[in-house]
Backbone as CSV, one residue per row, in Angstrom:
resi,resn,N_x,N_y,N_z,CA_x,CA_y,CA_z,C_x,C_y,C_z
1,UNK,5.437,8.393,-2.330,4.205,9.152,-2.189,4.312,10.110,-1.016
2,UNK,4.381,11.357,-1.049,3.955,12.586,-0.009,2.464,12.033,0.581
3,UNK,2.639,13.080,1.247,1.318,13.513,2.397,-0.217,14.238,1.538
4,UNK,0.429,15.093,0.057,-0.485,15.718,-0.213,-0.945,14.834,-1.870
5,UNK,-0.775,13.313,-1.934,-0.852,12.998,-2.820,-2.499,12.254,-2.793
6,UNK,-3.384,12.540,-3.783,-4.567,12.309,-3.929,-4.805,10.888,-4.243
7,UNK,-4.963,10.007,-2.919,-5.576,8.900,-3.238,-6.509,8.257,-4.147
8,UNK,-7.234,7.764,-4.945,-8.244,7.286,-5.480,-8.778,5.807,-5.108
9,UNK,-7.538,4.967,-5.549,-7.682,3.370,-5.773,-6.308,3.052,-5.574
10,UNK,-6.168,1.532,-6.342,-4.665,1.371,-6.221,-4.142,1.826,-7.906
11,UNK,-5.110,1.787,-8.483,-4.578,2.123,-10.223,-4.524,3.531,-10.516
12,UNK,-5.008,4.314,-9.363,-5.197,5.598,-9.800,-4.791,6.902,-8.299
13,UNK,-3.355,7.348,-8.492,-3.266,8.415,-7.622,-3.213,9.767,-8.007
14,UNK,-3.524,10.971,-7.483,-2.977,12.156,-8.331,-1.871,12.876,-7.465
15,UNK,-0.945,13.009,-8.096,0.310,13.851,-7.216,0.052,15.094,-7.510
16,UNK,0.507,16.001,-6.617,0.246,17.462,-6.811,1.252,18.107,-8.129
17,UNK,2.677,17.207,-8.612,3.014,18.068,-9.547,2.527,17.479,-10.618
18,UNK,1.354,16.465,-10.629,0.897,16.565,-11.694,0.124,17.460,-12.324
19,UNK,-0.512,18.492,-11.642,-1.613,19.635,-11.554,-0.846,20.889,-11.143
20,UNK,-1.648,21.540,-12.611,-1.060,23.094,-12.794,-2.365,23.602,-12.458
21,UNK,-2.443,24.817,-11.945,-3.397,25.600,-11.599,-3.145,27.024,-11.782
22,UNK,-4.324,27.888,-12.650,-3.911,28.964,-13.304,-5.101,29.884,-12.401
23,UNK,-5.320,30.975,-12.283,-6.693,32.021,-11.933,-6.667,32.808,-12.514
24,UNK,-7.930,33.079,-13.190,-8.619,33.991,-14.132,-9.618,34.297,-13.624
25,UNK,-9.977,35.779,-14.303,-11.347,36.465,-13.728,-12.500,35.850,-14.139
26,UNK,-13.117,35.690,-13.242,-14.624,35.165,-13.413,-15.520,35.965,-14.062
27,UNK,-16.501,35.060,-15.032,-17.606,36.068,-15.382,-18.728,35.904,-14.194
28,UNK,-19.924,36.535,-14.859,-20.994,36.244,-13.960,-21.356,37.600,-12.625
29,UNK,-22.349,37.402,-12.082,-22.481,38.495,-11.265,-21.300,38.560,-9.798
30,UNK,-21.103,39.668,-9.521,-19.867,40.252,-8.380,-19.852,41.301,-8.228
31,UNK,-20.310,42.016,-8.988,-19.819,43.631,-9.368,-18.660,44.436,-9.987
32,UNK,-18.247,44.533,-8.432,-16.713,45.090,-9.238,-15.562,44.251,-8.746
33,UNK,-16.583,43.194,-7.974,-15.349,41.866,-7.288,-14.594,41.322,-8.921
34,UNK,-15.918,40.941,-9.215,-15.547,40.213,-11.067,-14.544,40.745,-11.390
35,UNK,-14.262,42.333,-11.860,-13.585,42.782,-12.810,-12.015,43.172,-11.902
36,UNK,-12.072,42.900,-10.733,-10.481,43.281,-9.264,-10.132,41.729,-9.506
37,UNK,-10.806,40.895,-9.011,-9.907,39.834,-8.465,-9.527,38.515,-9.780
38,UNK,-9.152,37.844,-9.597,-9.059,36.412,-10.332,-9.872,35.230,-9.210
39,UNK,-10.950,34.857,-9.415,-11.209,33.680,-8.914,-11.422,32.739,-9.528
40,UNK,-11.796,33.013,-10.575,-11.703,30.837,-11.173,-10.645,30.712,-11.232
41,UNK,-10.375,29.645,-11.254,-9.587,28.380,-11.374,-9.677,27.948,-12.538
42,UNK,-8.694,27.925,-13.099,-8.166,26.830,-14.393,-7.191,25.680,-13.732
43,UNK,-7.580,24.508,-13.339,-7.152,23.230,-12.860,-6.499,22.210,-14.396
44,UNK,-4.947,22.037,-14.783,-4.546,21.358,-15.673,-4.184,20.383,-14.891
45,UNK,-4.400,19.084,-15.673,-4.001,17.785,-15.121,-3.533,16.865,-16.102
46,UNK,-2.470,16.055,-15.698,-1.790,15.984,-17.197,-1.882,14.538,-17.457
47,UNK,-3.039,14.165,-17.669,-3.627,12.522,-17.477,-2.413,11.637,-18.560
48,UNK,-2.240,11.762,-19.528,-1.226,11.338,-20.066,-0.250,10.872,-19.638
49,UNK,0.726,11.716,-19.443,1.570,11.161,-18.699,1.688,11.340,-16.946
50,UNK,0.636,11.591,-16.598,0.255,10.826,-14.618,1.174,9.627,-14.622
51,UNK,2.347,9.612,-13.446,2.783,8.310,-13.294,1.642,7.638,-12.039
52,UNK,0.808,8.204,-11.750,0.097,7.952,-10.714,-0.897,7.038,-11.491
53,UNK,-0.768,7.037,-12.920,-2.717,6.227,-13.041,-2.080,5.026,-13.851
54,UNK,-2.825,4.209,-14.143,-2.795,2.994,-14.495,-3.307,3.077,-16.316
55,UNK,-2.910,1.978,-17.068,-2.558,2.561,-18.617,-4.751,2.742,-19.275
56,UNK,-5.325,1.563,-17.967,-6.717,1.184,-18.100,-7.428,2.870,-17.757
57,UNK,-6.788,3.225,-16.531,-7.472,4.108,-15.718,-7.448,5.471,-17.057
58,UNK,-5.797,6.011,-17.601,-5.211,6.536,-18.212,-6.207,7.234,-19.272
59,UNK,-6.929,5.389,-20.394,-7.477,5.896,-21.566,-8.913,6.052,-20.949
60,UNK,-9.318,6.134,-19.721,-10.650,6.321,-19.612,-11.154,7.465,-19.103
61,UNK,-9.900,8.239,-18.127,-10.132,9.311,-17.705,-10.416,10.289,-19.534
62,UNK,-9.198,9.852,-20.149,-9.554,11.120,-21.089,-10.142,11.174,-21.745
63,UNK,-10.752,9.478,-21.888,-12.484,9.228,-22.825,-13.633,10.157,-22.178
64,UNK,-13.183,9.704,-20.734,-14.693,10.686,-20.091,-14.550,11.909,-19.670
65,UNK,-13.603,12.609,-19.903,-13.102,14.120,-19.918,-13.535,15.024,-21.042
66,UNK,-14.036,14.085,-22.227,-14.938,14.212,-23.441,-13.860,15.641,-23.861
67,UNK,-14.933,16.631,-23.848,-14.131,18.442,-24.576,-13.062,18.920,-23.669
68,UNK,-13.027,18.545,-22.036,-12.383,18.824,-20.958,-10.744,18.199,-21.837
69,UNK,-10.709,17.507,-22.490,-9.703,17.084,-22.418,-8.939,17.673,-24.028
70,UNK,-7.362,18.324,-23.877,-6.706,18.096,-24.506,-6.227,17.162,-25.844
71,UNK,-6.109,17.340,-26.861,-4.955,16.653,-27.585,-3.837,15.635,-27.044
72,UNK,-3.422,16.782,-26.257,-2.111,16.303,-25.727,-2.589,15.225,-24.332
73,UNK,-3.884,15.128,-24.172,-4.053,14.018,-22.942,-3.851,15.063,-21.895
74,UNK,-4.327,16.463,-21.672,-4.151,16.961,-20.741,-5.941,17.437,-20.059
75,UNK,-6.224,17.242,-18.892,-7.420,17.526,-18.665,-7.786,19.149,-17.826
76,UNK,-8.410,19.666,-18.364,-8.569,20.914,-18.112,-9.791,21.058,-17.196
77,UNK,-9.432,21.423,-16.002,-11.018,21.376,-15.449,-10.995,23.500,-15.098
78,UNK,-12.157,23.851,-15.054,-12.483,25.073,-14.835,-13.720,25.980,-13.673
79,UNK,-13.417,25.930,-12.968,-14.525,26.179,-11.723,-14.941,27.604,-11.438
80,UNK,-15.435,28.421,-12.016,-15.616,29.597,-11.037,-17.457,29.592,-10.888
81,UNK,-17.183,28.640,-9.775,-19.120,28.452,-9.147,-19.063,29.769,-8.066
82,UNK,-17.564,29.772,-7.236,-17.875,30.544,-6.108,-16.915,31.645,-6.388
83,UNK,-17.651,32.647,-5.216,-16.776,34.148,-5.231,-15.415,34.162,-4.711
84,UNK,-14.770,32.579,-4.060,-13.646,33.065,-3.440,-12.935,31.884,-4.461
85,UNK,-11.783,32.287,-4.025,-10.556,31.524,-4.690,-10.230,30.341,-4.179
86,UNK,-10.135,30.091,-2.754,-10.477,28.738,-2.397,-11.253,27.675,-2.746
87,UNK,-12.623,28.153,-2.548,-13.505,27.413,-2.704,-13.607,26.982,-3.913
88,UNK,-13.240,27.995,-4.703,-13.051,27.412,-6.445,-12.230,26.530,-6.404
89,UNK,-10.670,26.951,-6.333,-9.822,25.665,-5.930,-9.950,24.140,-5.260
90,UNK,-11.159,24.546,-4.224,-11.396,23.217,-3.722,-12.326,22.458,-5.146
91,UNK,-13.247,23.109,-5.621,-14.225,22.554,-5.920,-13.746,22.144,-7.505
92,UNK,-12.671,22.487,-7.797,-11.543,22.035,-8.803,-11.060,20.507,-8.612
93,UNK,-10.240,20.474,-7.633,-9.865,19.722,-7.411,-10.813,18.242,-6.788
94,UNK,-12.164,18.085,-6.584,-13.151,17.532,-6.209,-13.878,17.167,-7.429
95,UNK,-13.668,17.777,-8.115,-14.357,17.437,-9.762,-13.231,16.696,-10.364
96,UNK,-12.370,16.819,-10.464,-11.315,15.754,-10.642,-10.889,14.701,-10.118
97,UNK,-11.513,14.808,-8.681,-11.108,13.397,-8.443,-12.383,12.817,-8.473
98,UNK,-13.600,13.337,-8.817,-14.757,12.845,-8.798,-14.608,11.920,-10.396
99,UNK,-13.865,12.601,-11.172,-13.823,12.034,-12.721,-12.847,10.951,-12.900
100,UNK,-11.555,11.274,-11.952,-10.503,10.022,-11.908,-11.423,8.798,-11.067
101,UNK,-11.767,9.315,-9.900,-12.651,8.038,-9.183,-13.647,6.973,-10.366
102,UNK,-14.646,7.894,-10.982,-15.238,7.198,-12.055,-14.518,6.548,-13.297
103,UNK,-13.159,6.849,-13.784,-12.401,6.292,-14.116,-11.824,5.143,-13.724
104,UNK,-11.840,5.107,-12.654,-10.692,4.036,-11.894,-11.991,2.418,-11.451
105,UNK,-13.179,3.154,-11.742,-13.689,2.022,-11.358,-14.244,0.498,-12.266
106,UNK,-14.164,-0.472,-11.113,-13.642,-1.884,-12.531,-14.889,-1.970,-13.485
107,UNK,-14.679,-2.494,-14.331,-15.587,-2.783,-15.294,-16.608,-3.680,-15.230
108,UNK,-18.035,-3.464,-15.632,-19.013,-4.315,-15.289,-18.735,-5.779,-16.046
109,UNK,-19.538,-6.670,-14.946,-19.107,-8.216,-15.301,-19.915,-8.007,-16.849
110,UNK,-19.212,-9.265,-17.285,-19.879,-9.466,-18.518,-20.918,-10.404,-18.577
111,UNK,-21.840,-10.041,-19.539,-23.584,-10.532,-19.557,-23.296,-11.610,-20.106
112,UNK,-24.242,-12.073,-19.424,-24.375,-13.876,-19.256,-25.610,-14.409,-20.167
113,UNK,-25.011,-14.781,-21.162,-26.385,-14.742,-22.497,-27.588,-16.128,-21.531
114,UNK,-28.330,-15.682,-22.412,-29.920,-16.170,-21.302,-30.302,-16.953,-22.553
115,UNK,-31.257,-18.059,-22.476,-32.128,-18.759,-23.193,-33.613,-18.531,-22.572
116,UNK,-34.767,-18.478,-23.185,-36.460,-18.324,-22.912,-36.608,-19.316,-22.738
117,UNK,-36.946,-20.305,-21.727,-37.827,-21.368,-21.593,-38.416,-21.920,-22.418
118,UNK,-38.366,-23.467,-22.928,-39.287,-24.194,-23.859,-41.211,-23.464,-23.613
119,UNK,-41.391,-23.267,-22.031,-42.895,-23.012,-21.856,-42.958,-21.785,-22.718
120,UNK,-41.863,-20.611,-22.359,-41.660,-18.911,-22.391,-42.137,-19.010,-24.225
121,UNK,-41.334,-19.777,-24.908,-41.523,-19.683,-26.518,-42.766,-20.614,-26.770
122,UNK,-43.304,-21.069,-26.025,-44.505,-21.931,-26.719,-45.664,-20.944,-26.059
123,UNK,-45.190,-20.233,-25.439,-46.532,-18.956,-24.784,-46.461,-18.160,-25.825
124,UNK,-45.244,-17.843,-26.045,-45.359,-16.835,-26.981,-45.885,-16.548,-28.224
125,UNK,-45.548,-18.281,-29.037,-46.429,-18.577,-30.132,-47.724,-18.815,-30.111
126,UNK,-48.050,-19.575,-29.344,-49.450,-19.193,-29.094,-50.195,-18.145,-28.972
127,UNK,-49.515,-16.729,-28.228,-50.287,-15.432,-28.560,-50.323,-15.003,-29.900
128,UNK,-48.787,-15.114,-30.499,-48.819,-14.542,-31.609,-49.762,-15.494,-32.697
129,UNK,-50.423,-16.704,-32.369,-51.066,-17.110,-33.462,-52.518,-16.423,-32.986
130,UNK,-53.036,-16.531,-31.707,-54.363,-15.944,-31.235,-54.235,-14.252,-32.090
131,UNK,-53.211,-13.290,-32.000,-53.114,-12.465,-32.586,-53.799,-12.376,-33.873
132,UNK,-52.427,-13.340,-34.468,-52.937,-13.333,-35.891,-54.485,-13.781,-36.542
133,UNK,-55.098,-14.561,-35.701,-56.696,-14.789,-35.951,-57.210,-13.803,-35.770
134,UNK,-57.283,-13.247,-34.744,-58.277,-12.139,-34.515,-57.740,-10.904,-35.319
135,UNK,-56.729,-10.496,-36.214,-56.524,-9.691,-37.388,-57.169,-10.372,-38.109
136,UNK,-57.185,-11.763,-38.550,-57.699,-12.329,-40.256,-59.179,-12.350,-40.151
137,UNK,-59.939,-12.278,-38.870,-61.216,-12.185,-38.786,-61.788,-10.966,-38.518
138,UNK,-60.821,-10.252,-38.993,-61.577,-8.500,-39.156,-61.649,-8.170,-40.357
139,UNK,-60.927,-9.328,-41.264,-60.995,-8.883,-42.873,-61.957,-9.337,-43.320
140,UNK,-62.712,-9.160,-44.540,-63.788,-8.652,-45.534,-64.549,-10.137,-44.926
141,UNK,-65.540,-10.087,-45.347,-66.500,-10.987,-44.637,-66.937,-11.072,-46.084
142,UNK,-66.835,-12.694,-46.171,-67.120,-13.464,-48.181,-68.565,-13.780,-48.045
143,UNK,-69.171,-13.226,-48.817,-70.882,-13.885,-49.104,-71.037,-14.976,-50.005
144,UNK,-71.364,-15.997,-49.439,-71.824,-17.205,-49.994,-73.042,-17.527,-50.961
């Protein structure tokens, strides 16, 4: 592991040659910045084969990468929020590890089936019979 390798967890690191990074012109208002410079960011990340993630971490990043993600298991992230190229870049790379982080994290315990109390079900029948009286005594009233 280098210096510039993106921690997460222990199941989940991102190395920098796992991530390609492309710049394209931004839409949106700039003027004539828009149509001179390249500032978004096209951030590729190649979740598939990452030797950095774990096989758990792997199928979940690209479950929750939903349209972001490739065929090929590659995750595409795309940023142009800001006017500079940095900041896009940063804010690239922060959305990705914001999505690997939520990936990497363990799975909720499993639910612990419950039983209602002998009192809980004998309350209950009892309303539902009080119920049901006070419906059958709104129906037709028999003359004797």
């Amino acid at each position: 592991m280098s210096g510039d390798d993106i921690i997460i967890s222990a199941e989940a690191v991102i190395r920098p040659d796992d991530l390609t990074e492309s710049f394209v012109r931004a839409s949106g208002p700039g003027g004539q910045n828009v149509n001179k410079v390249a500032t978004a960011v096209q951030l590729r990340f190649d979740a598939a084969n990452a030797p950095g993630l774990s096989e758990r971490v792997r199928a979940r990043v690209i479950r929750l990468a939903g349209q972001r993600a490739t065929k090929d298991g590659v995750v595409v992230i795309e940023a142009d929020r800001f006017r500079t190229q940095e900041r896009n870049r940063a804010d690239a790379r922060e959305r990705l590890t914001a999505l690997v982080a939520r990936a990497a994290e363990p799975p909720p315990p499993p639910r612990k089936k419950t039983k209602p109390s002998r009192g809980a079900v004998e309350r209950r029948l009892k309303e539902k019979a009080g119920r049901s009286n006070v419906k059958k005594l709104r129906g037709r009233v028999e003359r004797d």
